[in-house]
N, CA, C and O atoms as a CHARMM CRD file, in Angstrom:
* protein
*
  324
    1    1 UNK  N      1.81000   7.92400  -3.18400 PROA 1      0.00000
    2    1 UNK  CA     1.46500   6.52600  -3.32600 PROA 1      0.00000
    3    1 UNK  C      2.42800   5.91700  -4.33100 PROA 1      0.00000
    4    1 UNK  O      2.78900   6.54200  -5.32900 PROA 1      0.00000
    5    2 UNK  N      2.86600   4.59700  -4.03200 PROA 2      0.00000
    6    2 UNK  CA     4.05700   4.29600  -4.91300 PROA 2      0.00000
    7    2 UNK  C      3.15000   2.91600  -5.33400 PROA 2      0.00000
    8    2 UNK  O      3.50500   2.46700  -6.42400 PROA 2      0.00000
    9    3 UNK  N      2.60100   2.53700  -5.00900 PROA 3      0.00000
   10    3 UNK  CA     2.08700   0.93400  -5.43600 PROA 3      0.00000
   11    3 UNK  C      0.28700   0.33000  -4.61800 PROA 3      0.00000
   12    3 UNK  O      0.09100  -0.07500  -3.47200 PROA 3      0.00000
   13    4 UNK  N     -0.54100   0.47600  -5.56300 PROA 4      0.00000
   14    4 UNK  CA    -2.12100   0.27500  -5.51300 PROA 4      0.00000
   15    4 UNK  C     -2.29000  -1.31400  -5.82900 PROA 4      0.00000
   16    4 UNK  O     -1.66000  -2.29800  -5.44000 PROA 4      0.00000
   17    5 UNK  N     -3.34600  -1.16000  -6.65100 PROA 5      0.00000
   18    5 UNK  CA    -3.88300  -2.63200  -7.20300 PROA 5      0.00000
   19    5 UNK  C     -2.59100  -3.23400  -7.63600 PROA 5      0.00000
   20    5 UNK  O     -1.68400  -2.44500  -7.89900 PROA 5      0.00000
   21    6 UNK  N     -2.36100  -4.55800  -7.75300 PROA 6      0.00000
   22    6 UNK  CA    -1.71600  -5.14200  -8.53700 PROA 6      0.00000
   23    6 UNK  C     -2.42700  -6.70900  -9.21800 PROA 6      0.00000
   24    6 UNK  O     -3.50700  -7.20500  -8.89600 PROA 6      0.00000
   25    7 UNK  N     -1.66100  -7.11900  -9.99500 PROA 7      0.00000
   26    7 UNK  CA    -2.22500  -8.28500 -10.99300 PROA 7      0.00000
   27    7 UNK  C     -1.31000  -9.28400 -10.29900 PROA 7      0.00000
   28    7 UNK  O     -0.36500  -9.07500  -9.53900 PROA 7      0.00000
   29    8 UNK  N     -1.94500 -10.67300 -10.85100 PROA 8      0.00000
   30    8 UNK  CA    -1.19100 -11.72100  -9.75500 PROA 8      0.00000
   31    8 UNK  C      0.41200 -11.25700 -10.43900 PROA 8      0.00000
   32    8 UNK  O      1.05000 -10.67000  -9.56600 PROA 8      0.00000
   33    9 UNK  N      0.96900 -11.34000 -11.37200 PROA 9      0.00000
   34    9 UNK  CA     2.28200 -11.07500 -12.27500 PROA 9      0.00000
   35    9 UNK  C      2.99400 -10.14200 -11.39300 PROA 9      0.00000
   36    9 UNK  O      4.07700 -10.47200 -10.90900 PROA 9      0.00000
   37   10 UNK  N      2.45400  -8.98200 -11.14800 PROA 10     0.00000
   38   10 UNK  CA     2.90600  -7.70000 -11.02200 PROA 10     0.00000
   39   10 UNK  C      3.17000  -7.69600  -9.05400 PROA 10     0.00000
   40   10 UNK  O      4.06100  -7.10700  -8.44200 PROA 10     0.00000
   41   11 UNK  N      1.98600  -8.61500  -8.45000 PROA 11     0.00000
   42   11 UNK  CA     2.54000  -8.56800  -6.84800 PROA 11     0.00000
   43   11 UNK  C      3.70400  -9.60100  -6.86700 PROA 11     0.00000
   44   11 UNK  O      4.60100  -9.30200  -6.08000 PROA 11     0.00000
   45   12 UNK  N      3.93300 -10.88400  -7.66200 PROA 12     0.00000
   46   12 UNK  CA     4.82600 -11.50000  -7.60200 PROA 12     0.00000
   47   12 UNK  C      6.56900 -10.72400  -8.08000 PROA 12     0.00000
   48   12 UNK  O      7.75500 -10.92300  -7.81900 PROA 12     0.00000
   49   13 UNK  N      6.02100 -10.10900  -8.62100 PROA 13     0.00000
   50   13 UNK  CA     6.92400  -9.21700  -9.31100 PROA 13     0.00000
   51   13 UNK  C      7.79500  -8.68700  -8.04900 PROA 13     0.00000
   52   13 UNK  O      8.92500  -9.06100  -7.73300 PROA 13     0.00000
   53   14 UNK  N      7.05600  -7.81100  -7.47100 PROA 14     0.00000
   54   14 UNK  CA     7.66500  -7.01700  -6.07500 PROA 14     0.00000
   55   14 UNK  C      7.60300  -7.89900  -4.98500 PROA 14     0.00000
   56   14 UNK  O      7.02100  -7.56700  -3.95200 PROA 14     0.00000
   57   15 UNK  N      8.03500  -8.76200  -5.08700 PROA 15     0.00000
   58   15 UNK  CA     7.57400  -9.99300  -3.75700 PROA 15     0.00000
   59   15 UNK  C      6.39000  -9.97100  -3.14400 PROA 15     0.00000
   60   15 UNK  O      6.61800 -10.14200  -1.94600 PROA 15     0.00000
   61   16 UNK  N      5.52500  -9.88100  -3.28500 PROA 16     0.00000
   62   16 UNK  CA     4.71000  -9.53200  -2.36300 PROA 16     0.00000
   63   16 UNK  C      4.01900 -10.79800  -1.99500 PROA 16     0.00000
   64   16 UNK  O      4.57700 -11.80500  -2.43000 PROA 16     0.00000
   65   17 UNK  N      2.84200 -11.00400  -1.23500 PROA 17     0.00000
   66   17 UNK  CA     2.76800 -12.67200  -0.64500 PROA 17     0.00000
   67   17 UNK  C      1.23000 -12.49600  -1.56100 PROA 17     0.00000
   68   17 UNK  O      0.49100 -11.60400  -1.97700 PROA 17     0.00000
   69   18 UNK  N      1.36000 -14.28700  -1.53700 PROA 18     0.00000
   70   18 UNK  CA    -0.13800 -14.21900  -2.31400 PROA 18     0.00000
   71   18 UNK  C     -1.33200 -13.86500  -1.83500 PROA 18     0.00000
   72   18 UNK  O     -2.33700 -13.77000  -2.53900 PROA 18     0.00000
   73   19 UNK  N     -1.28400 -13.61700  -0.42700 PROA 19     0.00000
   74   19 UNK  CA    -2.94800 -13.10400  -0.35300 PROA 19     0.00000
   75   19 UNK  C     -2.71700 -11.64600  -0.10300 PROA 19     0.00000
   76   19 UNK  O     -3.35500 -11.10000   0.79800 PROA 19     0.00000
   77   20 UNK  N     -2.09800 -11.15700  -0.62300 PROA 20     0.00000
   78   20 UNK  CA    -1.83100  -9.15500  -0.76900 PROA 20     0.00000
   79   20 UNK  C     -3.22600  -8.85100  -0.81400 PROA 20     0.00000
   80   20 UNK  O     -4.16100  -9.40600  -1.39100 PROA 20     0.00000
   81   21 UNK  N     -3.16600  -7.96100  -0.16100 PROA 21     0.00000
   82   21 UNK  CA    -4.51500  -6.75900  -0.19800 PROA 21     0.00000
   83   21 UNK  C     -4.85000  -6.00100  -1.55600 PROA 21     0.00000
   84   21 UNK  O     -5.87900  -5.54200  -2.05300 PROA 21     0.00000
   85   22 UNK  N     -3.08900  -6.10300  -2.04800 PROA 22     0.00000
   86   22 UNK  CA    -3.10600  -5.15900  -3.52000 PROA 22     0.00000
   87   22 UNK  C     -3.75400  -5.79700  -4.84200 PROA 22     0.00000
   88   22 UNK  O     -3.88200  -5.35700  -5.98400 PROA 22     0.00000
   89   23 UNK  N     -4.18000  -7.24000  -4.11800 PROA 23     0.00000
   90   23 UNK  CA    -4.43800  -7.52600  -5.40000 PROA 23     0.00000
   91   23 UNK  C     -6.00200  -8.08000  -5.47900 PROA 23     0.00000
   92   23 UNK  O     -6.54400  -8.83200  -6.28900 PROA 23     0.00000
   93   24 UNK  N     -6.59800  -7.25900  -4.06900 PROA 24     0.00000
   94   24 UNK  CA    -8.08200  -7.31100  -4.55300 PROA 24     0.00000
   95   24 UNK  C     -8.47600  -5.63800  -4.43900 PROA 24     0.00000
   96   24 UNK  O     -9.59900  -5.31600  -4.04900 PROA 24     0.00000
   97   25 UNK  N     -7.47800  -4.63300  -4.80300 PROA 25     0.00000
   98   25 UNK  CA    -7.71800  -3.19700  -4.32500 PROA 25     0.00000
   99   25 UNK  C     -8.18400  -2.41100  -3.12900 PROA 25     0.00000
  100   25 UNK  O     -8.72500  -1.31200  -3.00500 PROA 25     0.00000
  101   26 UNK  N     -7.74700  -3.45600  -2.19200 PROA 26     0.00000
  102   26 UNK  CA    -7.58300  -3.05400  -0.84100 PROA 26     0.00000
  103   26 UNK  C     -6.59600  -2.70200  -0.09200 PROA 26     0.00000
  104   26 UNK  O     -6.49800  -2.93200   1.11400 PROA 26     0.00000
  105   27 UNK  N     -5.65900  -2.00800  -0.92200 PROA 27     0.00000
  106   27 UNK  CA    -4.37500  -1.67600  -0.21400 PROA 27     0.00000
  107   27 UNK  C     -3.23100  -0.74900  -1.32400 PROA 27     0.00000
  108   27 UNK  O     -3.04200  -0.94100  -2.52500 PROA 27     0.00000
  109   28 UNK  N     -2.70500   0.10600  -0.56800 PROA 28     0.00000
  110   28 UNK  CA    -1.65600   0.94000  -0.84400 PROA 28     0.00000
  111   28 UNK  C     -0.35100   1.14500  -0.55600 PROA 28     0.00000
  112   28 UNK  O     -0.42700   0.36200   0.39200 PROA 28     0.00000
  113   29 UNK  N      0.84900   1.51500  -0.51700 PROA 29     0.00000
  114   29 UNK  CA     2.05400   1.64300  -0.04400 PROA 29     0.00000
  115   29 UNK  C      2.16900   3.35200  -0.66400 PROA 29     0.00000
  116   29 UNK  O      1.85300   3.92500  -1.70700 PROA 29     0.00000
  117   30 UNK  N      2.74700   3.70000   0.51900 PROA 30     0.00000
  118   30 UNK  CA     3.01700   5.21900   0.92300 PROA 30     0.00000
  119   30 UNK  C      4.64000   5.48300   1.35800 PROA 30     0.00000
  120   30 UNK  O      5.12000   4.86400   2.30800 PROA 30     0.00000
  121   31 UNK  N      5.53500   6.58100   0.47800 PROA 31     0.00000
  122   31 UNK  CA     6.69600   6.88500   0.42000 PROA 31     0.00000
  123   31 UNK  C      6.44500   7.80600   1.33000 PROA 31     0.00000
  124   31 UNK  O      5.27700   8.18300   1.42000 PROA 31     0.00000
  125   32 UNK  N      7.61600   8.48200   2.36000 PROA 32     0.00000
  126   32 UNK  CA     7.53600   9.38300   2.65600 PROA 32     0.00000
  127   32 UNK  C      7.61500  11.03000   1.75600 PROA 32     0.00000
  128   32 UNK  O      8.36200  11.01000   0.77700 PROA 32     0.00000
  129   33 UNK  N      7.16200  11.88700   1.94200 PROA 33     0.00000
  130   33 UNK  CA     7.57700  13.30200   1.69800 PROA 33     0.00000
  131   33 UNK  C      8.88600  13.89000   1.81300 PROA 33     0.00000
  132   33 UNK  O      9.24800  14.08500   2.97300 PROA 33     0.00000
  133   34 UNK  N      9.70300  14.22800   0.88000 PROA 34     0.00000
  134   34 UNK  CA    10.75300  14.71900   1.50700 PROA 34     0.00000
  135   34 UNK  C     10.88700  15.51500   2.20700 PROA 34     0.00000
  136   34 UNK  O     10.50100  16.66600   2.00100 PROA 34     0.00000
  137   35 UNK  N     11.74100  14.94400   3.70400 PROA 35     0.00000
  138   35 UNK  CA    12.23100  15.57700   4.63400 PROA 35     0.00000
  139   35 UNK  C     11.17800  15.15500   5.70000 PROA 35     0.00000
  140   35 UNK  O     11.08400  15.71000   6.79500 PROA 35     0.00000
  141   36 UNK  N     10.34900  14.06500   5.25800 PROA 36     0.00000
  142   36 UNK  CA     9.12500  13.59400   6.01600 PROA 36     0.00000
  143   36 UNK  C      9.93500  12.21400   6.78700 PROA 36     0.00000
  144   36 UNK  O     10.67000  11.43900   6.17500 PROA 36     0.00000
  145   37 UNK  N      9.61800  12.12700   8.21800 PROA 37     0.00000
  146   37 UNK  CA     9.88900  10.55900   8.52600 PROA 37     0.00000
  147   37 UNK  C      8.88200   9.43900   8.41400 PROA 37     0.00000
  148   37 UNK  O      7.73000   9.60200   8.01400 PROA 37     0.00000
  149   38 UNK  N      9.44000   8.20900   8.82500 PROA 38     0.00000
  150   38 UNK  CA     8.82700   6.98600   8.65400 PROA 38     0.00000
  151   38 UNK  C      7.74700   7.13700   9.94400 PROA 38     0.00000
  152   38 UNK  O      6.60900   6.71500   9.73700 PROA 38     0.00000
  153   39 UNK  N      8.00600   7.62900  11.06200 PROA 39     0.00000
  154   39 UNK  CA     7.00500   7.79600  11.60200 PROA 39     0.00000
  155   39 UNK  C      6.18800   8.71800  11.68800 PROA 39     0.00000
  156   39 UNK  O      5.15700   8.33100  12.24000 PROA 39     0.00000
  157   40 UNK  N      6.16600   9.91900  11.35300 PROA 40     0.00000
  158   40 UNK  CA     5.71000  10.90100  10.48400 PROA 40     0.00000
  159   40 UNK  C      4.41900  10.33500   9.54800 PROA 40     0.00000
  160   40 UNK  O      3.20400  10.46600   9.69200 PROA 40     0.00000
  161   41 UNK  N      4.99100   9.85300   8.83000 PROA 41     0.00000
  162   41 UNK  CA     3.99800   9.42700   7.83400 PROA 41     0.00000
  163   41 UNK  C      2.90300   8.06500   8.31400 PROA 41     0.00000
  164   41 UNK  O      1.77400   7.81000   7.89400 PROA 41     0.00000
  165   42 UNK  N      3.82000   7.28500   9.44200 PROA 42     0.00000
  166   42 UNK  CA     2.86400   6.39800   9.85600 PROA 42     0.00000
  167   42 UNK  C      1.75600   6.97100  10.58900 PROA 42     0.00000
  168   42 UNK  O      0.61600   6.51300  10.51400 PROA 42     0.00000
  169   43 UNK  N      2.19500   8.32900  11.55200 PROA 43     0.00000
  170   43 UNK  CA     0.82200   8.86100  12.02900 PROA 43     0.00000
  171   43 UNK  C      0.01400   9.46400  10.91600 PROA 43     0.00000
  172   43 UNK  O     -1.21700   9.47300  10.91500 PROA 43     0.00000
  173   44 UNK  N      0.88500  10.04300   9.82600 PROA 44     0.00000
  174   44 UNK  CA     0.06300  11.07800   9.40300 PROA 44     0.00000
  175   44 UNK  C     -1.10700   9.62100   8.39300 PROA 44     0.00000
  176   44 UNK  O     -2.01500  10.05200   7.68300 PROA 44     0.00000
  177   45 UNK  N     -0.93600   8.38900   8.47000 PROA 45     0.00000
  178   45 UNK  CA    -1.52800   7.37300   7.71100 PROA 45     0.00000
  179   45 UNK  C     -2.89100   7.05300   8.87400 PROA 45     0.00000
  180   45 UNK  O     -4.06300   6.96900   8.50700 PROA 45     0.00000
  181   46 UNK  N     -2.54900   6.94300   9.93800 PROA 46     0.00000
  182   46 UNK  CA    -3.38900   6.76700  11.20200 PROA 46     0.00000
  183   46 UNK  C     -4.42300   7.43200  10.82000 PROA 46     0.00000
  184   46 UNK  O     -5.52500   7.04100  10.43600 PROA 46     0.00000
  185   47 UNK  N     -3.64500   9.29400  11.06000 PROA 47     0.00000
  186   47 UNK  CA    -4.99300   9.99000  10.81900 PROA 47     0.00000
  187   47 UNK  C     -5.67800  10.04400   9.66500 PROA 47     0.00000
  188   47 UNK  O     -6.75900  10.63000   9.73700 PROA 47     0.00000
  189   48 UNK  N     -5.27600   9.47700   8.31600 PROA 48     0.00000
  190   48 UNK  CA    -5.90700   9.81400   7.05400 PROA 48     0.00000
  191   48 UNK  C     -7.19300   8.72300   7.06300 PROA 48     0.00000
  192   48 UNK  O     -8.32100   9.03300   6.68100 PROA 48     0.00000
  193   49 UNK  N     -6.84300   7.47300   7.53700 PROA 49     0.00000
  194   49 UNK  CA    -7.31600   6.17400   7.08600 PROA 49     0.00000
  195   49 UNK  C     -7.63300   5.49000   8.75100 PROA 49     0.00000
  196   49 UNK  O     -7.11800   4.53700   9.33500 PROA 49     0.00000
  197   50 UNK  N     -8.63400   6.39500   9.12900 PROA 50     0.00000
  198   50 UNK  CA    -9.01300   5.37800  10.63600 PROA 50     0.00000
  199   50 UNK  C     -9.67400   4.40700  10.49100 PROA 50     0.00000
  200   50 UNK  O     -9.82500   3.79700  11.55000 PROA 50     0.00000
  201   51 UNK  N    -10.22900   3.89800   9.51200 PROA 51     0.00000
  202   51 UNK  CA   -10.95100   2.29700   8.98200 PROA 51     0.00000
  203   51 UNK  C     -9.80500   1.81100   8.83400 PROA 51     0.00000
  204   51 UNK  O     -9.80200   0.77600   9.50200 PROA 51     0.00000
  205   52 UNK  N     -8.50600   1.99100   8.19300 PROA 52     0.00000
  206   52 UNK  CA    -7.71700   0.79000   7.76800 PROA 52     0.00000
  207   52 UNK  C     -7.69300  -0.91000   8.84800 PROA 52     0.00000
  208   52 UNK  O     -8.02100  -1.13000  10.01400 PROA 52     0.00000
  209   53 UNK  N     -7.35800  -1.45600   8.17800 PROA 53     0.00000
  210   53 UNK  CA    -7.63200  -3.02400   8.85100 PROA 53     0.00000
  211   53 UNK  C     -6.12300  -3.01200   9.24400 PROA 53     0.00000
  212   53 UNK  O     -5.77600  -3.07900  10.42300 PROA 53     0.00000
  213   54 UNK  N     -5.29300  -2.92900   8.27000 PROA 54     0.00000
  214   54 UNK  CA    -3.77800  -2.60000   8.36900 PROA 54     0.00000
  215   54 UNK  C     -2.98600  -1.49700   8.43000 PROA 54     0.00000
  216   54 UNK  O     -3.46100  -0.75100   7.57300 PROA 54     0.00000
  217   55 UNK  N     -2.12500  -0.99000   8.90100 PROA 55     0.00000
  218   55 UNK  CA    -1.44800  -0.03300   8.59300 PROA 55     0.00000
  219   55 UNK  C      0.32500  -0.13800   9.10200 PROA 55     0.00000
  220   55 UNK  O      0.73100   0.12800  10.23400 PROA 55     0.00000
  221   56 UNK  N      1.01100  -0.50300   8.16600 PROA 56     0.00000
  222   56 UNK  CA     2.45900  -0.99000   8.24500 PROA 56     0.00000
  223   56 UNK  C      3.38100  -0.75000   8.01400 PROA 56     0.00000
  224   56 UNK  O      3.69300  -1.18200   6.90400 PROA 56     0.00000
  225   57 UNK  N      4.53800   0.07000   8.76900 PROA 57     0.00000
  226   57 UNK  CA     5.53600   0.31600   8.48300 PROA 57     0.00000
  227   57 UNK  C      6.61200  -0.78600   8.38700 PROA 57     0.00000
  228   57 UNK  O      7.03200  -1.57300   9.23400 PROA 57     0.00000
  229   58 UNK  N      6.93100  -0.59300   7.07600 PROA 58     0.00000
  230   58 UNK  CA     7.48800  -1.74100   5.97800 PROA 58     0.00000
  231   58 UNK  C      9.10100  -1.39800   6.15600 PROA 58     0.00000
  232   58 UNK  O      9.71200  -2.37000   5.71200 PROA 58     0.00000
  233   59 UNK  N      9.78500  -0.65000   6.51100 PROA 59     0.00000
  234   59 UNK  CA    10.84700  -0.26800   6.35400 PROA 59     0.00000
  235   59 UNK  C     11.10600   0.97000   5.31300 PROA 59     0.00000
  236   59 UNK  O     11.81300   1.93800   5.59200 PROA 59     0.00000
  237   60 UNK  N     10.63100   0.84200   4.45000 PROA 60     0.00000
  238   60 UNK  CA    10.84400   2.07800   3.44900 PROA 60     0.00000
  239   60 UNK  C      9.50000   2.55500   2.75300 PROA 60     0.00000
  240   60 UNK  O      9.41100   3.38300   1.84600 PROA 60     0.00000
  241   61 UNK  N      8.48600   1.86400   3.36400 PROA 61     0.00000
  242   61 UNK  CA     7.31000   2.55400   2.95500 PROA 61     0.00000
  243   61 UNK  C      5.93100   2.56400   3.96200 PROA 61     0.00000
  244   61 UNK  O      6.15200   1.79000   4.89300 PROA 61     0.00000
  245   62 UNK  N      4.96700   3.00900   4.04700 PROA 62     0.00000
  246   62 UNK  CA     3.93700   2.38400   4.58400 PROA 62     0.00000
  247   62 UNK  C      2.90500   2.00400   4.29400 PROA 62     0.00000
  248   62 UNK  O      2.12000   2.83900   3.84500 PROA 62     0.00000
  249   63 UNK  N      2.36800   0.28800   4.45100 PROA 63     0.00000
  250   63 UNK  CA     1.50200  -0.10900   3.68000 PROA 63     0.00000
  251   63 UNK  C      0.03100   0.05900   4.49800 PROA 63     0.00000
  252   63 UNK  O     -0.18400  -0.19200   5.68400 PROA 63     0.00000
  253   64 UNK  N     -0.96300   0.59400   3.42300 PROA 64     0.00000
  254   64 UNK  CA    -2.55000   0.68600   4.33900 PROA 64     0.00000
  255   64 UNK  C     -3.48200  -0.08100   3.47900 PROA 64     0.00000
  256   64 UNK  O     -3.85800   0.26700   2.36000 PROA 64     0.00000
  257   65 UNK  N     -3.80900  -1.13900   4.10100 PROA 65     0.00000
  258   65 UNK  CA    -4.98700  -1.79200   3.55900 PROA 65     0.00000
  259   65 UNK  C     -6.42900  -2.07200   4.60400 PROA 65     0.00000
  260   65 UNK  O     -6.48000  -2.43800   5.77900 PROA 65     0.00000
  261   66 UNK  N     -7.49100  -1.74300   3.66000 PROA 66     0.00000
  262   66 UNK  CA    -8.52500  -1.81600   4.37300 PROA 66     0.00000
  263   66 UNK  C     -9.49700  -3.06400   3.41900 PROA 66     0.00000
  264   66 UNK  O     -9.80400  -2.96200   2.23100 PROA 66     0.00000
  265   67 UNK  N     -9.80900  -4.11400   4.27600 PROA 67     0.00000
  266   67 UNK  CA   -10.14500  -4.92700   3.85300 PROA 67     0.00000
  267   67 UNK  C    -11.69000  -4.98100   3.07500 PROA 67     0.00000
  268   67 UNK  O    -12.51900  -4.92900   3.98300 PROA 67     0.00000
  269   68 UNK  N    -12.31700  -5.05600   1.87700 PROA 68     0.00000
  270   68 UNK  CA   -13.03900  -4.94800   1.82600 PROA 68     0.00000
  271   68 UNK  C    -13.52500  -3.51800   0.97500 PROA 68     0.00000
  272   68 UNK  O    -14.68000  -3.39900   0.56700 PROA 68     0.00000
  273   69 UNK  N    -12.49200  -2.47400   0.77500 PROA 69     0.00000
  274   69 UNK  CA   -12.67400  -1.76400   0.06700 PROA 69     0.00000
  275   69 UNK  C    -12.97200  -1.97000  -1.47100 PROA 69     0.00000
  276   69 UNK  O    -13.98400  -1.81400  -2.15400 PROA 69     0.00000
  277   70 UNK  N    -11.43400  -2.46300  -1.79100 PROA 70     0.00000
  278   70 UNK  CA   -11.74600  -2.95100  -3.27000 PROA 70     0.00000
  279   70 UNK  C    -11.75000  -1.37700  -4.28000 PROA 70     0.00000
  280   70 UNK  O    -11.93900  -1.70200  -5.45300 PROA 70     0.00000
  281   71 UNK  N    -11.61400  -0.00100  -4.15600 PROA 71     0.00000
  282   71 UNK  CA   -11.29000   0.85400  -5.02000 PROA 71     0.00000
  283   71 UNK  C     -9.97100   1.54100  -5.21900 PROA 71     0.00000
  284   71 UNK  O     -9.68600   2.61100  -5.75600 PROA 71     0.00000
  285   72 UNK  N     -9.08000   0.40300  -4.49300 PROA 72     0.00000
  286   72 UNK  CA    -7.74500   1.24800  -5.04500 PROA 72     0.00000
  287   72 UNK  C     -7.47400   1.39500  -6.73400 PROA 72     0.00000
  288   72 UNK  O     -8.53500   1.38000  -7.35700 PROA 72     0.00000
  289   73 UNK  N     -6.81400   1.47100  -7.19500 PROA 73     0.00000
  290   73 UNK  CA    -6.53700   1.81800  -9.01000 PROA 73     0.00000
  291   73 UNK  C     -5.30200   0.89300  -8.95000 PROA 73     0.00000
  292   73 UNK  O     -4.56700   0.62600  -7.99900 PROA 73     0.00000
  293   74 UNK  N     -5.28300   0.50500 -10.15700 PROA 74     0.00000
  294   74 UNK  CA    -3.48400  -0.27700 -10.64100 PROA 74     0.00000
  295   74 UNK  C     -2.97000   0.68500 -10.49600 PROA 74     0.00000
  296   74 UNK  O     -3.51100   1.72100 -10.88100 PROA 74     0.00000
  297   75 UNK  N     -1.71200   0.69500  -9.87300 PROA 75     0.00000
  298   75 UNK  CA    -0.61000   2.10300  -9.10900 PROA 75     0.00000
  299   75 UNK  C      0.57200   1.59200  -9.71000 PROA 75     0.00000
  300   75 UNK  O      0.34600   0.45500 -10.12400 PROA 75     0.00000
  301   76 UNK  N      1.67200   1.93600  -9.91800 PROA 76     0.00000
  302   76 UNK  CA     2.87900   1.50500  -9.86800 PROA 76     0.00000
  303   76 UNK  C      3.67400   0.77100 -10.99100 PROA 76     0.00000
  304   76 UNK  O      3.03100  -0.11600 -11.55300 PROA 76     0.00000
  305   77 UNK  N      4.81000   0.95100 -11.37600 PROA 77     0.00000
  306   77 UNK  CA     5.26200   1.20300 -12.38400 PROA 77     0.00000
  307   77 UNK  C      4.94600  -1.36900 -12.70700 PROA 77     0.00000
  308   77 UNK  O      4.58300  -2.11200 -13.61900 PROA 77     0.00000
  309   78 UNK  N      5.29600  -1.47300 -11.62400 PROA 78     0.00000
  310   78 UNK  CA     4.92200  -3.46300 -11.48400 PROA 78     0.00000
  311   78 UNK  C      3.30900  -3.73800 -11.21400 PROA 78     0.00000
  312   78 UNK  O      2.74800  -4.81300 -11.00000 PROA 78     0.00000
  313   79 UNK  N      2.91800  -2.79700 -11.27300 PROA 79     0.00000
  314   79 UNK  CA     1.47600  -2.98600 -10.72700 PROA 79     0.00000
  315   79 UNK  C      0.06600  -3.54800 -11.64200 PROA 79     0.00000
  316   79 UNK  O     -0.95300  -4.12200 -11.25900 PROA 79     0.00000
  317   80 UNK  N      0.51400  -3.10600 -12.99900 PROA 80     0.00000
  318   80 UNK  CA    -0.26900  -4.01200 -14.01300 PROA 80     0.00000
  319   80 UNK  C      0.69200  -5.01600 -15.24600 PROA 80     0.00000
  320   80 UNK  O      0.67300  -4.95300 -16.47500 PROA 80     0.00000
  321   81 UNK  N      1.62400  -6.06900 -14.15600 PROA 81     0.00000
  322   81 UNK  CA     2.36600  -6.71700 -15.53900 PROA 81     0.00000
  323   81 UNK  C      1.38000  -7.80200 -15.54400 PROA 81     0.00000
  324   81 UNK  O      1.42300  -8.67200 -16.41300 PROA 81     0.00000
């Protein structure tokens, strides 16, 4: 996991759009494993998280948000500015 909750500061920070999932703790972004692919990890996200509302391959990561959760944690080095 590279990036959880964020604060309004901290999603603006990483571009992220204002109604982010990350910033009511409904959402995550997922790096691959090394030697893992992008689609690789998008199934292996499928199977982890079959509630997700979202699940998005971003180009270099994959984002899973499930709406309504609300227990992700502040993640990420931008994630509580």
């Amino acid at each position: 996991m590279t990036s959880g909750r964020r604060t309004v500061a901290g999603n603006q920070a990483v571009g992220g759009v204002t109604n982010s999932l990350h910033l009511s703790g409904d959402a995550a972004d997922f790096v691959p494993a090394q030697g893992q692919s992008m689609i690789d990890l998008y199934q292996q996200a499928r199977s982890y998280f079959p509630n997700a509302t979202e699940i998005l391959n971003e180009g270099n990561h994959i984002h899973v948000g499930q709406r309504g959760y609300g227990r992700v944690p502040y993640y990420g080095r931008k994630g509580t500015m």
